[in-house]
N, CA and C of each residue as an Amber inpcrd file, in Angstrom:
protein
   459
  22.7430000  14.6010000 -39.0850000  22.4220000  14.5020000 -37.6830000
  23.0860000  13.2460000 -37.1200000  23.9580000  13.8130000 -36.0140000
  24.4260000  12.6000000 -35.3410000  23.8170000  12.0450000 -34.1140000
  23.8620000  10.6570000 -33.9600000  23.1410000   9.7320000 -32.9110000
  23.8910000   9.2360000 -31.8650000  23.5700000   9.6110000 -30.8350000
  24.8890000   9.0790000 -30.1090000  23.4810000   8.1030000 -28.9940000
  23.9150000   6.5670000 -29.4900000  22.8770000   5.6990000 -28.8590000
  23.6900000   5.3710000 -27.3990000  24.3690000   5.5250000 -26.7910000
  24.1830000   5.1100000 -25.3910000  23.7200000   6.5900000 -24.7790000
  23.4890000   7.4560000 -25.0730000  22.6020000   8.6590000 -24.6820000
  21.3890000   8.1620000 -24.6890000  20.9530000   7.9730000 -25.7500000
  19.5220000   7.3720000 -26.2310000  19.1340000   6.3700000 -25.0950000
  20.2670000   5.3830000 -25.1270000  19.6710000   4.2590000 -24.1470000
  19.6870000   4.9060000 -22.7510000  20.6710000   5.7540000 -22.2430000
  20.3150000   6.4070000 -20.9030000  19.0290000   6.8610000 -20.6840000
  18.3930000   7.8470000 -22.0610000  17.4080000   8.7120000 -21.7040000
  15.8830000   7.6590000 -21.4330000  16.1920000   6.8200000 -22.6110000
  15.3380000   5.4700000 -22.5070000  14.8310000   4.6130000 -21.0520000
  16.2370000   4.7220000 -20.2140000  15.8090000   4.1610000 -19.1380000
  15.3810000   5.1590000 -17.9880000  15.8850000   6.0060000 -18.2830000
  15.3730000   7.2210000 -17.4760000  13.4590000   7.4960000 -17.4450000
  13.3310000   7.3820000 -19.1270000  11.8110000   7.1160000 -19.1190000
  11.3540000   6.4280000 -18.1700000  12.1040000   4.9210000 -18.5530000
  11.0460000   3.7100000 -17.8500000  11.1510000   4.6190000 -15.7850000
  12.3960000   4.5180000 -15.8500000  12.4140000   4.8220000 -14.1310000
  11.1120000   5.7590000 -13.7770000  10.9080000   6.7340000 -14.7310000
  10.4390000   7.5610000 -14.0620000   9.0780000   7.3550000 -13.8410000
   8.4770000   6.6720000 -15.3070000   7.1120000   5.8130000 -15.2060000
   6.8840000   4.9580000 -14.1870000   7.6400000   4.0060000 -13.8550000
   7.8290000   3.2460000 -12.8820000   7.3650000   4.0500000 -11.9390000
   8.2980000   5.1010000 -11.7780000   8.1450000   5.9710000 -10.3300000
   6.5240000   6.5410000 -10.2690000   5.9120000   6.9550000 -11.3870000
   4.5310000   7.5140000 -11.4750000   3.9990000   6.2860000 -10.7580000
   3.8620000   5.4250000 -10.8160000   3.0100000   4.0860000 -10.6590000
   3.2910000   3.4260000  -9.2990000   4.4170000   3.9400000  -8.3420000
   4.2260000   3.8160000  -6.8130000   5.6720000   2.7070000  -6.7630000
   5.9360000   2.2360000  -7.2960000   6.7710000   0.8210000  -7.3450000
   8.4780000   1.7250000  -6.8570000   8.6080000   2.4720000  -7.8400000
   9.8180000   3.3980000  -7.7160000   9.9330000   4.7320000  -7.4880000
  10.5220000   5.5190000  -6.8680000  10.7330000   6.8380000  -6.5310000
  12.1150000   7.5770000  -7.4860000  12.0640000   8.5220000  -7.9960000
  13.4870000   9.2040000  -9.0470000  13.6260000   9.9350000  -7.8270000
  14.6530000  10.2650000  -7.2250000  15.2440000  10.6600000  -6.2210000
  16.3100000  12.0870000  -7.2040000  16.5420000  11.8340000  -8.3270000
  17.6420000  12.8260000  -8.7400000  17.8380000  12.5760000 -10.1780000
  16.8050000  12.7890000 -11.2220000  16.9210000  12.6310000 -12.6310000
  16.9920000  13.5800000 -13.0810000  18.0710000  14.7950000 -13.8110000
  18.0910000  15.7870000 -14.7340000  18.5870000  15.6280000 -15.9000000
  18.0150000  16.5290000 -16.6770000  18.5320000  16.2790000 -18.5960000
  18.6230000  17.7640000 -18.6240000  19.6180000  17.8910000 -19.1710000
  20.1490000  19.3840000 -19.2130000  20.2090000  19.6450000 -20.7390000
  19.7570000  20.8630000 -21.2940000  19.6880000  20.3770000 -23.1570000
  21.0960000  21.4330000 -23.6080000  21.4050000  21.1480000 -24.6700000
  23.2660000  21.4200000 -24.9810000  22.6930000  21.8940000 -26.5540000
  23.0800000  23.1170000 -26.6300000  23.2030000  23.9040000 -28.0290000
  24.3980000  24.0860000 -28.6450000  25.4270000  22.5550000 -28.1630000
  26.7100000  22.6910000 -29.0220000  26.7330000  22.3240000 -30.3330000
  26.3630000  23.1140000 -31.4250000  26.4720000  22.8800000 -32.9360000
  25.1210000  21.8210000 -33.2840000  24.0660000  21.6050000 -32.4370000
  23.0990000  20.6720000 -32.4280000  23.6740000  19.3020000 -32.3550000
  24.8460000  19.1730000 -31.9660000  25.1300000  17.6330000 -31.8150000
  24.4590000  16.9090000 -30.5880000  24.4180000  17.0380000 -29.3840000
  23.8060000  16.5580000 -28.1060000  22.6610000  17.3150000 -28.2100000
  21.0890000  16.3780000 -28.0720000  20.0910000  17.4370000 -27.4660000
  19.7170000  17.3380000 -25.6740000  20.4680000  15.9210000 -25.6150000
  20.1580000  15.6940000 -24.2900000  21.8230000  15.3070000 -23.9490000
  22.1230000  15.7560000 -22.4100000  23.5820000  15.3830000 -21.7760000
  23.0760000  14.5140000 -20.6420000  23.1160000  13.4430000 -20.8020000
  22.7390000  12.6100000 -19.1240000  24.3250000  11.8830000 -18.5060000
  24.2000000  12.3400000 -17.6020000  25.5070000  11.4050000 -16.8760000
  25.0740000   9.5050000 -16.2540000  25.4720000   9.0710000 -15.9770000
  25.4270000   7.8910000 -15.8140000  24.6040000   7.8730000 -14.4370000
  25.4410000   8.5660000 -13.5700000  24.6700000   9.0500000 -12.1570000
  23.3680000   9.2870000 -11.8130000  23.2820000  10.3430000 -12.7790000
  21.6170000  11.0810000 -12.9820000  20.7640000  10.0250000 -13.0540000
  21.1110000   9.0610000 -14.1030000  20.2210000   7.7840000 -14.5370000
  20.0260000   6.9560000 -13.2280000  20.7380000   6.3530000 -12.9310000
  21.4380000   5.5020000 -11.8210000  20.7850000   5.9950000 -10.2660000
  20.5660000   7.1900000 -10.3820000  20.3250000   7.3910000  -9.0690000
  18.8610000   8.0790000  -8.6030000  18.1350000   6.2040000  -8.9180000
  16.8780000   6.2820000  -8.0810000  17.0510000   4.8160000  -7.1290000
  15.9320000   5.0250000  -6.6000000  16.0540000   3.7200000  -5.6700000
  14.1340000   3.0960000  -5.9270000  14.9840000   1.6820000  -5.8910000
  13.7860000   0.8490000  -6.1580000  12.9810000   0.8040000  -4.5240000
  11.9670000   0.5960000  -4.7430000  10.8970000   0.9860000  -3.5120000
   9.5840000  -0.0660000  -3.6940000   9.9720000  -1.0360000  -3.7410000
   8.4040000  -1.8830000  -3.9520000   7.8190000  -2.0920000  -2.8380000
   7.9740000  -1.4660000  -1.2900000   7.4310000  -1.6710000  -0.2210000
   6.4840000  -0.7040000   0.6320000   6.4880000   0.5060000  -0.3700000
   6.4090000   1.7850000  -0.1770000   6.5720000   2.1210000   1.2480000
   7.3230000   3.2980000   1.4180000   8.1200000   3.5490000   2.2950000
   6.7110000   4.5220000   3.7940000   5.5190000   4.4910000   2.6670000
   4.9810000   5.2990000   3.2640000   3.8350000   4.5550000   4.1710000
   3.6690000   3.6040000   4.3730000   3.7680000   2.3350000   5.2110000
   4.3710000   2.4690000   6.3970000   5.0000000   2.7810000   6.4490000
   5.6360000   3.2510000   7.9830000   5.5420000   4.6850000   8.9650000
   4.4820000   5.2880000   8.0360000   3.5950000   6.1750000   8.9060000
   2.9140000   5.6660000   9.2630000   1.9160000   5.3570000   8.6950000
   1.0380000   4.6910000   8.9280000   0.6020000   4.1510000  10.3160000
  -0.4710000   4.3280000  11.2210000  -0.5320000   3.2720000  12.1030000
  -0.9100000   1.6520000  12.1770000  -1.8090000   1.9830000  11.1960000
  -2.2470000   0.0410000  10.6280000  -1.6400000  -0.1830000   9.5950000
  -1.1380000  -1.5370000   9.7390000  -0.4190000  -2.2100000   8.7690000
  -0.7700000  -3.6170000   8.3360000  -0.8710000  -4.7480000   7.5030000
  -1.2590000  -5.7830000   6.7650000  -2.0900000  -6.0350000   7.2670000
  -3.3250000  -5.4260000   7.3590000  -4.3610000  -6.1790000   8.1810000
  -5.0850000  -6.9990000   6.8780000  -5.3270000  -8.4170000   7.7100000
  -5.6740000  -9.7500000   7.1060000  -6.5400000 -10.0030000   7.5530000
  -7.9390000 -10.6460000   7.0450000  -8.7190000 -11.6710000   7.4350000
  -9.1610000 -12.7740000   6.7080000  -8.7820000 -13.8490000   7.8190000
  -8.6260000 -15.2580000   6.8240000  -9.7350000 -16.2030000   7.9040000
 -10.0220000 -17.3140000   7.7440000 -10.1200000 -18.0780000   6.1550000
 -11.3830000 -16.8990000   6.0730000 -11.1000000 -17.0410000   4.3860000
 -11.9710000 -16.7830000   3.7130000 -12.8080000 -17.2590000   2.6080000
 -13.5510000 -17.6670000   2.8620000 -14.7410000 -17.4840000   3.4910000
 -14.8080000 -17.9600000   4.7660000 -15.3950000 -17.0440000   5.2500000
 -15.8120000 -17.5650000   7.1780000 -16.9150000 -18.6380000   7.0120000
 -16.3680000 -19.4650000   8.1130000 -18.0750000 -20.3100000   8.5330000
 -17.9590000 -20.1910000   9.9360000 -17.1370000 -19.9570000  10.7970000
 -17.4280000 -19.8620000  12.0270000 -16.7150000 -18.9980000  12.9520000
 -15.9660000 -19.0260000  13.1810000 -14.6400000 -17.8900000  13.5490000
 -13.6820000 -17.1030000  12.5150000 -13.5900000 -15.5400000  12.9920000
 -13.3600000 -14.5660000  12.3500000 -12.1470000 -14.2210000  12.6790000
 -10.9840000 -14.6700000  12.4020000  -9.3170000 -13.9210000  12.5520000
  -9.4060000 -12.9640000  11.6900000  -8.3950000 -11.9580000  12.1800000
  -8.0250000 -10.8720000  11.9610000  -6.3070000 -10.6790000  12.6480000
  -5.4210000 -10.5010000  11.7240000  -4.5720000  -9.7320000  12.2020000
  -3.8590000  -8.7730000  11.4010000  -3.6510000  -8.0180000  12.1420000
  -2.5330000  -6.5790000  11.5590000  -1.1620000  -6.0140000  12.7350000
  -0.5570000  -5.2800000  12.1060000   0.3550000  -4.5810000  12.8040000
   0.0510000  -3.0250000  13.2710000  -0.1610000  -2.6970000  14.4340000
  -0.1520000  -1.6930000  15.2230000   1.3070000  -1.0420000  15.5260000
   1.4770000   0.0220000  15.4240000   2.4910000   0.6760000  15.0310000
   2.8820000   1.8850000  16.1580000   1.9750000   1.6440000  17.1940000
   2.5480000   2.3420000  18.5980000   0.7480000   2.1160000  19.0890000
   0.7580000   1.9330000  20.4300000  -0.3710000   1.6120000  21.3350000
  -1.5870000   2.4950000  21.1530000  -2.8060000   2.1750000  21.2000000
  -3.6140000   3.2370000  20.9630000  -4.9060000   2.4740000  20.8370000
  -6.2460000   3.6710000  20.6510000  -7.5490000   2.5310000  20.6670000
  -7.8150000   2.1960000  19.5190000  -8.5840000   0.8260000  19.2400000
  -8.7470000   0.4050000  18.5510000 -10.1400000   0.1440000  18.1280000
 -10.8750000   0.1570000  17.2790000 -12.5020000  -0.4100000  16.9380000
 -12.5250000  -1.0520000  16.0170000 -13.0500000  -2.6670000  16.3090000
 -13.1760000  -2.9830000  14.7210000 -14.8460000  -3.3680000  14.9840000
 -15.1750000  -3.3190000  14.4190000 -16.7340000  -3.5150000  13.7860000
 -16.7640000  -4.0690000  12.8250000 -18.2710000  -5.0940000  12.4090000
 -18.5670000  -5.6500000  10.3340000 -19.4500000  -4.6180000  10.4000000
 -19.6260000  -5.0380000   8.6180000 -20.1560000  -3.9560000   8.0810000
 -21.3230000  -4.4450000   7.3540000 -22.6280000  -4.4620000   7.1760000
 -22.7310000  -5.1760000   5.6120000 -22.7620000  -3.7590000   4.4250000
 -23.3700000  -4.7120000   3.4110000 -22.3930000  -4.4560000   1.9610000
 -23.5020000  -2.6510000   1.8140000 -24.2240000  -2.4220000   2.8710000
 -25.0080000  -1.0800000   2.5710000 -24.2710000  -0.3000000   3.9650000
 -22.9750000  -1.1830000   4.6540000 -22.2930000   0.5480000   5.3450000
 -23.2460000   0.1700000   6.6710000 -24.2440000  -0.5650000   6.7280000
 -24.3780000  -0.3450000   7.9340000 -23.5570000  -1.3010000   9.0280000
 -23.6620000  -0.9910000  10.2250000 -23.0220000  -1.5510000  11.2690000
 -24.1080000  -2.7850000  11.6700000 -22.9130000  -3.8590000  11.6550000
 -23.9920000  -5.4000000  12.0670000 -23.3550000  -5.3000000  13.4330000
 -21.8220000  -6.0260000  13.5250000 -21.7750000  -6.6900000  14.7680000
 -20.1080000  -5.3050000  15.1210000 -20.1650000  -4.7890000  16.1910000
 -19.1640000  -4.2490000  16.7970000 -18.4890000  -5.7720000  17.8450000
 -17.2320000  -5.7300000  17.1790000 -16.2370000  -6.9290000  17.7430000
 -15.2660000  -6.4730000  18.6390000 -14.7890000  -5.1410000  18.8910000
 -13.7430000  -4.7970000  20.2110000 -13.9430000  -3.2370000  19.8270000
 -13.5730000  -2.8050000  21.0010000 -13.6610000  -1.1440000  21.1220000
 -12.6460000  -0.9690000  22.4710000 -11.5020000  -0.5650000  22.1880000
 -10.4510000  -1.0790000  23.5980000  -8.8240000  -0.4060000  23.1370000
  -8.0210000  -0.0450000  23.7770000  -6.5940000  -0.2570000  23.2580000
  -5.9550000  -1.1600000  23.3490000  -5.1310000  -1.2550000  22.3740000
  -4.0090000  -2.1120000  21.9650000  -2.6140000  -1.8770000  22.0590000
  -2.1230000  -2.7650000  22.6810000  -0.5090000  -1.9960000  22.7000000
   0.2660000  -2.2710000  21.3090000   1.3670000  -1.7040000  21.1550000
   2.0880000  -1.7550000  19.5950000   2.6150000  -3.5800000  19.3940000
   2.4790000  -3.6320000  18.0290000   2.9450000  -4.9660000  17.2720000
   1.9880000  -5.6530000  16.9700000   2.9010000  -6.5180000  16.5850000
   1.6850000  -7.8520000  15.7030000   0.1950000  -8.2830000  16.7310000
  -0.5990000  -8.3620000  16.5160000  -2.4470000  -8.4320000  16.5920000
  -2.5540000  -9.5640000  15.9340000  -2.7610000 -10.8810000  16.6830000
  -3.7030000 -11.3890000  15.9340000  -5.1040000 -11.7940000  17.0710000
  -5.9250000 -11.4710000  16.2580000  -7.2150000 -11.5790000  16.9560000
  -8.5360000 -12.3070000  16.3140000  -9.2000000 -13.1450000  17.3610000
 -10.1290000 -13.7390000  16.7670000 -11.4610000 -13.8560000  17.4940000
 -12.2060000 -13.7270000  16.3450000 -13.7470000 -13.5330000  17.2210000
 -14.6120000 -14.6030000  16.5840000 -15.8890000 -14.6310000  17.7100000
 -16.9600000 -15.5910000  17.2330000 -17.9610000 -14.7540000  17.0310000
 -18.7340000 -14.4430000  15.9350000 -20.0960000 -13.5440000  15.8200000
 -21.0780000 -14.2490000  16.3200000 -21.1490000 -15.7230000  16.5760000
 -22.0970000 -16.2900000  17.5240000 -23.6790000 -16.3100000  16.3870000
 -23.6210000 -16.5060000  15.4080000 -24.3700000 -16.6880000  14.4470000
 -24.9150000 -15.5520000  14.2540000 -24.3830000 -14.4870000  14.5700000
 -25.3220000 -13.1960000  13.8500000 -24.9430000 -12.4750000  12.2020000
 -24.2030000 -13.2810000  11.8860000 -23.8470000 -13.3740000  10.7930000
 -24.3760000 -14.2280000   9.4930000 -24.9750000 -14.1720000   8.4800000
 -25.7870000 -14.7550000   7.6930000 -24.6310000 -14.7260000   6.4720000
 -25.2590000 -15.9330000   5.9130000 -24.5800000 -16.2890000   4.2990000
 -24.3740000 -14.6970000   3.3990000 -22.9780000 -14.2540000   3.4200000
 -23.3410000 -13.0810000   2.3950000 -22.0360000 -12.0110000   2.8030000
 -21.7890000 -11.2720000   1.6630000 -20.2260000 -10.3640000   1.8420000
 -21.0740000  -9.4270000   2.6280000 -19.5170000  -9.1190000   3.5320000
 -19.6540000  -8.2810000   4.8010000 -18.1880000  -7.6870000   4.5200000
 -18.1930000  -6.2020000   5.5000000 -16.7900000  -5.6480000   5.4500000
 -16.4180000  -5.5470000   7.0860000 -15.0600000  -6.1260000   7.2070000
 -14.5780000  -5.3640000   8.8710000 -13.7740000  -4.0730000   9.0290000
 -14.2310000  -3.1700000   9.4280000 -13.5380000  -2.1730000   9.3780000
 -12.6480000  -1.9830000  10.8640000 -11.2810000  -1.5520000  10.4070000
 -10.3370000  -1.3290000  11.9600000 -10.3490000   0.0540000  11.7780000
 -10.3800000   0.2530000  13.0870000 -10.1560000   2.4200000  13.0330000
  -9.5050000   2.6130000  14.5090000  -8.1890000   3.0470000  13.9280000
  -7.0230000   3.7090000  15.3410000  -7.1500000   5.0150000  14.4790000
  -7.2950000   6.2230000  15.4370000  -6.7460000   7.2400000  15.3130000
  -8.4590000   7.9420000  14.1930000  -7.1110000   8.5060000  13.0190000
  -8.1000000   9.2240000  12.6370000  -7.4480000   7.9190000  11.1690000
  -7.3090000   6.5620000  11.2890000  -6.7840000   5.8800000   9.9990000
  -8.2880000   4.5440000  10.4880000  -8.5260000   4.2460000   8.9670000
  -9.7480000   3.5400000   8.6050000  -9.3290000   2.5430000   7.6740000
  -8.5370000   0.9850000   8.2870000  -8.8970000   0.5110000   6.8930000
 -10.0840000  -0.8150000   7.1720000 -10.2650000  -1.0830000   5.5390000
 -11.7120000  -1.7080000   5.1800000 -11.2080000  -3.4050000   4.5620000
 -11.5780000  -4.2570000   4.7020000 -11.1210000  -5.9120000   4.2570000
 -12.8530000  -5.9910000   3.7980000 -12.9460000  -6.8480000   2.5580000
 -14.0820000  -7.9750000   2.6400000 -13.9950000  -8.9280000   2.7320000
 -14.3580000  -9.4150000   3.0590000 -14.9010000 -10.9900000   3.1910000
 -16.2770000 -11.6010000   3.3140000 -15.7150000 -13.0160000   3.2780000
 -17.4170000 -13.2660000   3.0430000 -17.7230000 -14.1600000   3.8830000
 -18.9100000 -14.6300000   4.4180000 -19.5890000 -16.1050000   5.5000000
 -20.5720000 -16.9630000   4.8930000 -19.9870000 -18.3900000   5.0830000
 -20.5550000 -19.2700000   4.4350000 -20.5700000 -20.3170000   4.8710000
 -22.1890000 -20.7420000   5.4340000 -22.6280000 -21.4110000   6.4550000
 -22.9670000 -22.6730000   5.7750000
């Protein structure tokens, strides 16, 4: 049985790509292994191309559907004022509300539209907020995302 190791090492990296790709970081855009019954010498034929042609993606691309984007809330831990910002991704209404840690609704902080781009926004809960993790939830559309944080008086 013959070994033909830069096959090996193609198919090798082809693995990793494709794992990679399972795990969100990378996408295989065009990986085939075609199997060759010439005299059993090749079981796998990879071209250089095949290998070669994925594209690295660590930003995920699918982020740009999306209507909310990096939403942040800092400092964290709060003691007195609550920033928040994210990216809005075309104009539309907005709700953010806290949460505490059982889902219910404490303090509703804006209910309003926003036009598209960077948000940064900051609120005072005016002490209705007690020592203890809380969640702010933003909701445009039919998209929900959730931050914790915590207040510490």
């Amino acid at each position: 049985m013959k070994f033909n190791f830069k096959k090996i090492a193609y198919l090798c990296l082809l693995c990793v790509v494709t794992l990679t790709g399972s795990l969100g970081y990378a996408s295989v855009l065009h990986a085939s292994s075609s199997t060759k019954n010439e005299d059993n010498h090749h079981l796998f034929s990879l071209d250089k191309a095949d290998v070669l042609s994925f594209v690295a993606n660590p930003d995920n691309t699918k982020d740009a559907d999306k209507l909310i984007n990096n939403v942040k809330v800092f400092y964290n831990p709060i003691s007195e004022q609550i920033s928040l910002s994210f990216k809005l991704n075309k104009q539309s209404s907005v709700a953010i509300k806290i949460m505490d840690a059982l889902g219910n609704e404490v303090v509703q902080l804006m209910n309003g539209s926003l036009d598209a781009g960077n948000q940064n926004l900051s609120f005072d809960p005016s002490g209705k907020l007690n020592s203890g993790f809380y969640f702010i939830r933003v909701v445009s559309g039919s998209e929900t995302v959730v931050k914790r944080f915590s207040v510490r008086k």
